[in-house]
N, C-alpha and C positions, 0 to 999 in steps of 0.2 A: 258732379256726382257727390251724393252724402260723404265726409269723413269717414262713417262707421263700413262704408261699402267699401272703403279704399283699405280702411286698416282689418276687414277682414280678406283682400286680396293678399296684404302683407302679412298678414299671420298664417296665409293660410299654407299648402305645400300640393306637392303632386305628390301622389300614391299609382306605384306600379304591382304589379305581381310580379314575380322571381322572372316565369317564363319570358314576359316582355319586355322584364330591363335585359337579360340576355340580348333580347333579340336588335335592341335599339345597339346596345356594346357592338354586335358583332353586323352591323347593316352600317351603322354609321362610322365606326373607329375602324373596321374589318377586321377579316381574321384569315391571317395568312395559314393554317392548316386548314380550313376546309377552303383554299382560294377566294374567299370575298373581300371585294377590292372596299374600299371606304366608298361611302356614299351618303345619300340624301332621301328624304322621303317625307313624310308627315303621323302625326300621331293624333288619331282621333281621340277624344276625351268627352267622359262623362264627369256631372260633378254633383256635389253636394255643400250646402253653406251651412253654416251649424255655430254655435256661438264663439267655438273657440277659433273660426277662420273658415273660410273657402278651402274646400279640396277637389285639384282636379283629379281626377279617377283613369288611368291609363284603361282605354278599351282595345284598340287594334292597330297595327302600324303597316302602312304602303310604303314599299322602298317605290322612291321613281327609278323609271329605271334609265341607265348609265347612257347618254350619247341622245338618248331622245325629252326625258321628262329635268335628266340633269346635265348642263351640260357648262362648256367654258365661257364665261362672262368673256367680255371683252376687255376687262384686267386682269386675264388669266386662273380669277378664281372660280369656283363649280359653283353652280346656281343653277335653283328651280326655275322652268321656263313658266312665265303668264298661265299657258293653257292647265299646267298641273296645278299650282296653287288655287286658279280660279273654279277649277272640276271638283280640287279638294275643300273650298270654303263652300262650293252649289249643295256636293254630300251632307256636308256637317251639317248646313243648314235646314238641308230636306230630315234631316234626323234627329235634329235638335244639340249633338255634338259638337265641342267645340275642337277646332284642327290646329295643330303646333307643328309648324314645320323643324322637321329634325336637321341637324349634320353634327358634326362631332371636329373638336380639334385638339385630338390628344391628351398629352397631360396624365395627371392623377387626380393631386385631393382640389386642385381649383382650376376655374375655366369662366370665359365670358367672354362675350361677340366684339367682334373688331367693330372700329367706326365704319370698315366698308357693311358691315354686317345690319349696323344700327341704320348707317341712313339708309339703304335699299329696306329697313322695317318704317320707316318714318314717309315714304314713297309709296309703300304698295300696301301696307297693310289700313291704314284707312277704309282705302274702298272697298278691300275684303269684306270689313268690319260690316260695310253696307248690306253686301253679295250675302254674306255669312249669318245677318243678323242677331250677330250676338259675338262674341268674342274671337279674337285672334292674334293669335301668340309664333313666337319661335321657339324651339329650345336646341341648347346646345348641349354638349355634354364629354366630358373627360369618364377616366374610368372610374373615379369614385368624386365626381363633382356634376352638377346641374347647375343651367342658368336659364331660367324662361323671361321672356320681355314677351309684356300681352298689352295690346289692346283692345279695350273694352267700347260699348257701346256710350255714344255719349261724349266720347273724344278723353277721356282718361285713359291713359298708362301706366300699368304698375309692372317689376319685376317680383317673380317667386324663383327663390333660390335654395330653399327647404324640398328634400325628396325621401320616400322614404318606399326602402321597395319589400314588402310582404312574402314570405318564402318560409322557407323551412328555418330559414334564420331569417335574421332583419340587416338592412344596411339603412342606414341614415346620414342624408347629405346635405349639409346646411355651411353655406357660408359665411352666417354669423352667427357661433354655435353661443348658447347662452353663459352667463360664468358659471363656475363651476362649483360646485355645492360642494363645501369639507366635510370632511368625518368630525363627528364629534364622538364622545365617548359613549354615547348609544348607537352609535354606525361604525365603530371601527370597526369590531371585527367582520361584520359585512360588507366593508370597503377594502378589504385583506382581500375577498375575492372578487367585488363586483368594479373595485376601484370610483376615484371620484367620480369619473365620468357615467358610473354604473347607477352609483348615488342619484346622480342628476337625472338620468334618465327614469329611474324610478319616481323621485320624486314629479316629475314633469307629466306621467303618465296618468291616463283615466282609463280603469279597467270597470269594464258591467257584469256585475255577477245575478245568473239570473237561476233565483233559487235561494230561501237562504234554510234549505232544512238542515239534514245532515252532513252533507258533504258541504253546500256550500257556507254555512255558517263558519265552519272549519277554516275554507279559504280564504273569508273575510277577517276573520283574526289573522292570519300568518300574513296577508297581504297589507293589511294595517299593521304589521310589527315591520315588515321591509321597507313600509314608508313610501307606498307607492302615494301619489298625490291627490289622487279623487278615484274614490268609488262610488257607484251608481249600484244601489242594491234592489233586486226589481222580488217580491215577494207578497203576496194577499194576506197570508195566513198568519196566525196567534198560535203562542208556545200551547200546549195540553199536557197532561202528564203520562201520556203515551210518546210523545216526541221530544219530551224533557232532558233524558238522557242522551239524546245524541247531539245534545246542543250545547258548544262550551260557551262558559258562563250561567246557563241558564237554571235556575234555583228552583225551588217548591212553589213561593211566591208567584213566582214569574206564572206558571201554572195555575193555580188555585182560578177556579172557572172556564180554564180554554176551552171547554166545549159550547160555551155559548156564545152569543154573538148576539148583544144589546147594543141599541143606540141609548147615547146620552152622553153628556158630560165622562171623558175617558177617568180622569182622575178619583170621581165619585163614584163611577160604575169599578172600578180596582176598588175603592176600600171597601165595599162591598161583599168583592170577590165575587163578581158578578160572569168578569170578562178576563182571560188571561193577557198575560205581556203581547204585543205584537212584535213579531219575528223582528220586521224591519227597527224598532228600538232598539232591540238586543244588541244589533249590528254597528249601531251607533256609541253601544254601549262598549262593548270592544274594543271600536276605532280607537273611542276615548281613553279606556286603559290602556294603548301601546303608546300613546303620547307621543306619535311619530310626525303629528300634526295634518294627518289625511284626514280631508274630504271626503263626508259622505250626503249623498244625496242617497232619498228612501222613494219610493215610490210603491206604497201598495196597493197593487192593481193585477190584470195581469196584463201579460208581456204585450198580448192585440192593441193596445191601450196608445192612439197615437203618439202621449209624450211616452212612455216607453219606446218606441221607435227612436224617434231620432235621438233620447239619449245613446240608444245604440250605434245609430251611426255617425254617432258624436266619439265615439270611443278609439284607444287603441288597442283592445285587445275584450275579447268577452269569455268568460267562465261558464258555461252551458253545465247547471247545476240540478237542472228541471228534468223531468220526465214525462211532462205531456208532449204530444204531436204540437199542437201549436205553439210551444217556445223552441222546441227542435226546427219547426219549420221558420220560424221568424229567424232564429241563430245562423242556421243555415241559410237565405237568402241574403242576411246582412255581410256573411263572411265573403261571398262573390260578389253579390252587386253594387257594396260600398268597401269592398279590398280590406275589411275589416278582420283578424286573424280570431276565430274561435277554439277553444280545449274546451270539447264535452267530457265531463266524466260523471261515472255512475258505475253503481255494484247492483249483483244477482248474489241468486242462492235458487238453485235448480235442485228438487226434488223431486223422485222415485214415483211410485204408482203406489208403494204402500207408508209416501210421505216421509220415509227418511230424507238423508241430504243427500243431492247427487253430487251436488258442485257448487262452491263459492270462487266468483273474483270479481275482481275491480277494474276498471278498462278505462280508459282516457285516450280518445280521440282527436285528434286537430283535424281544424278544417279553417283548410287551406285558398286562395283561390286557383292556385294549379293542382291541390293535392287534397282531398277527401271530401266526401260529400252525404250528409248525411241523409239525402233523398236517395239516391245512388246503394248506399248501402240498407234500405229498408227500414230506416229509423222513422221512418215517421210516413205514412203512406196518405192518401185522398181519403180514405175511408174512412178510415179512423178518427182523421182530422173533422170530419163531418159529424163523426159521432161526439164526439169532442164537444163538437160547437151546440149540437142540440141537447147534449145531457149536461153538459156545464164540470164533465170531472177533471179532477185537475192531479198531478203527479203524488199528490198527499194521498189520494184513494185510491193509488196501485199499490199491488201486494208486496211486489218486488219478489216474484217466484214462493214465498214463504204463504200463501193461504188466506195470512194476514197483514193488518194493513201495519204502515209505519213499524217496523221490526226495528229493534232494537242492533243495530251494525255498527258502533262508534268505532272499531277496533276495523274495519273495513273499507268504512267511510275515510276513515283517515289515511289510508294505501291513496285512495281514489283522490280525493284532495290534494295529500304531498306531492303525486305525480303530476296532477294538475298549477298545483302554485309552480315547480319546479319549470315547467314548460314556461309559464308566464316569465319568473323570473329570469331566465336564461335568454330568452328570447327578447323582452327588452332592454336587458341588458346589454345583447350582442354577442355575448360569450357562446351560445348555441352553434356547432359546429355542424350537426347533421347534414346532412342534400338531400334527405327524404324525411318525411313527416308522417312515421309509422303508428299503426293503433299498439299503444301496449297492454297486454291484459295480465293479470296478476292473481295467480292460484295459492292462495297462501294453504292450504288442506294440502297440496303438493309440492311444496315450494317452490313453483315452477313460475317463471316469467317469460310471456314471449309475446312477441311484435308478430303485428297483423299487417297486411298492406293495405293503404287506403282505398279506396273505390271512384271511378270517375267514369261517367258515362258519358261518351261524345254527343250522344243525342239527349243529352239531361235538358230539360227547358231551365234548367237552372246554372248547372255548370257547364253544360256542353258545347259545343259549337252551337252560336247563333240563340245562345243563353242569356244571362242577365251580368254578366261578370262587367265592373267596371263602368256600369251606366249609372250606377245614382241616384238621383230624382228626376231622371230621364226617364224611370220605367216606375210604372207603379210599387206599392210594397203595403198589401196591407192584409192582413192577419184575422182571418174571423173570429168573431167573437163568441164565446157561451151566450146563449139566449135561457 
């Protein structure tokens, strides 16, 4: 097998949702308040390969059950019998999932299979690998450790010992955690709260921000001053002097011709003052004054755009900064079906019948893969999406309640961004303590704040049962385009 194949098995990690690393804790370790005894079972897995590693995707777990599918080896330890392993590599295979058999041996922060463990994996998984046609692994697992041994097709073995389980907060479980990044005197005092460890994870992260008008323009500056390690800024459009003001950094200059759109030499067509700045410069413009040393990658297109895709599900966290149906719709598949955590945010301004103001605020939603869903709650519908694709408008031509376009909201935009970067930050940090992952919405005309509960619908073909959650490049993922 190629080197690059092996070393993206070694970088890569398992990704669960909150709900199913529960459910592996409390099936395999047990849990003596609701009576479940410790056991065994298997975990089906979707996956996705992406430059910076292979990630398996937790999709569904079978306990076997106790005395028939697990039972006493004849060295007294519990083992899966032939017919269930063999039933659960026929599944996998007829699905295209790859199956990890679970058990669990206590512990906390580390764990890894006994040699009875390994040789009975060096005996039977082979012919799995046949039956299964494609990968198979074990995993074990303590309460805050992971160890998988996979065998792959081809007669290679690698171990993934990287987990990282997606929730309302994050845990992250690595065996060989990388060193640790210092503060220096432009990180102290954000290491006062985020500590080293916080540092590292920031820097280590790749967030996608898609949008860079007002709101998101906002978050790529304060996300490039925390130092996060690569952004991915996904945006078509050029500064104007209608959308000047709500963009920091962005000058007179920058402006001077944004309403046209010339091919030619960029350089020649600016001193001309033919064409304005593009948004996605801007961003890089930014990055560069926080001198926090992030990565940025720009892509101007839009989000339907295949390499827009798997930058996304290249990521670990996406900023949902856009306002058409198809980057709502894109954001929203990639947060289930690649375990990818999304924060949309965005402001209104709701006006009367004789066009005064009814109501301003600003709302930041997570989506979650056990907890909100923006199809679910009407964000983005078929219709729409349709109309979308044949008239080519894009989130720059809504009014946003106001009549007209691109409204001037820097002072609102920035509610909707701070609460947006604050979710990112907190969250890969680890510091996020919450168990639910509420909409917040923010009345500054009232000074009122209040949480909304997220929306899940069990028959969502997206999030529901028998949805896309967890599969990958198992299930298709693609996004129409304006014509």
């Amino acid at each position: 097998m190629a080197p690059a194949v092996l070393d993206a098995w070694e970088n890569g990690e398992l990704r669960l949702s909150r709900s199913l690393w529960d459910t592996l804790q409390r099936e395999a370790l047990g849990d003596p308040e609701s009576a479940v005894r410790p056991g065994a079972g298997v975990l089906f897995c979707g996956i996705t390969r992406t430059a910076r590693g292979t990630r398996l995707l937790g999709c569904e777990f079978v306990r076997a059950a106790d005395g028939v599918d697990y039972v006493d080896s004849a060295i007294g330890h519990g083992a899966l019998t032939p017919a269930f392993t063999l039933d659960a590599a026929l599944r996998a295979e007829s699905n295209g999932l790859i199956p990890l058999f679970v058990h669990g041996h206590g512990g906390d922060q580390s764990v890894g299979f006994s040699p009875i463990d390994l040789d009975s994996h060096e005996r039977g998984y082979p012919v799995l690998v046949l039956n299964a046609n494609g990968p198979v692994g074990a995993l074990v697992l303590a309460r805050r450790a992971v160890d998988v041994d996979l065998f792959l097709p081809g007669g290679a073995r690698v171990r993934v010992r990287r987990a990282v389980v997606v929730g309302p907060t994050v845990e992250r479980f690595d065996a060989n955690p990388p060193d640790t990044v210092l503060p220096c005197r432009a990180t102290d005092r954000q290491a006062r709260l985020f500590g080293a460890d916080g540092l590292e994870a920031l820097a280590k992260s790749k967030v996608a921000v898609i949008g860079g008008g007002g709101i998101g323009m906002l978050a790529i500056q304060w996300l490039s001053m925390l130092g996060v390690g690569e952004l991915v800024v996904i945006e078509p459009g050029r500064i104007k002097q209608e959308n000047r003001t709500r963009l920091p950094g962005a000058t007179r200059w920058d402006a001077v011709g944004g309403d046209c759109e010339r091919r030619g030499p960029e350089m020649i067509l600016r001193l001309l003052g033919l064409v304005g700045t593009k948004k996605v410069n801007l961003a890089k413009r930014l990055a560069r004054k926080a001198a926090m040393g992030t990565k940025v990658t720009t892509l101007r297109t839009m989000v339907s755009d295949p390499t827009v895709l798997r930058q996304l599900v290249d990521s670990d966290f996406i900023v949902l900064a856009a306002d058409s149906d198809s980057a709502r719709y894109a954001a929203n598949r990639v947060a289930h079906q690649y375990l990818v955590p999304v924060i949309q945010a965005g402001t209104k301004v709701q006006r009367r019948e004789d066009a005064s103001v009814a109501d301003v605020f600003a709302v930041v939603r997570p989506v979650l893969p056990d907890q909100g869903c923006l199809r679910c709650a009407g964000l983005y519908s078929s219709a729409r999406l349709s109309y979308e694709t044949v008239v080519g408008i894009g989130g720059g031509q809504r009014d946003y309640g106001t009549g007209q376009p691109a409204p001037s909201v820097v002072g609102l935009n920035a509610v909707a961004a701070s609460l947006a970067v604050s979710f990112v930050q907190f969250w890969l940090t680890g510091l996020r303590r919450a168990n639910t992952a509420d909409n917040l919405f923010v009345y500054p005309l009232d000074d009122v704040l209040q949480a909304g509960c997220s929306i899940r619908d069990s028959s969502c073909p997206t999030c529901g049962d028998g949805g896309v959650t967890g599969w990958g490049d198992l299930r298709p993922l693609r996004i129409p385009s304006p014509v």
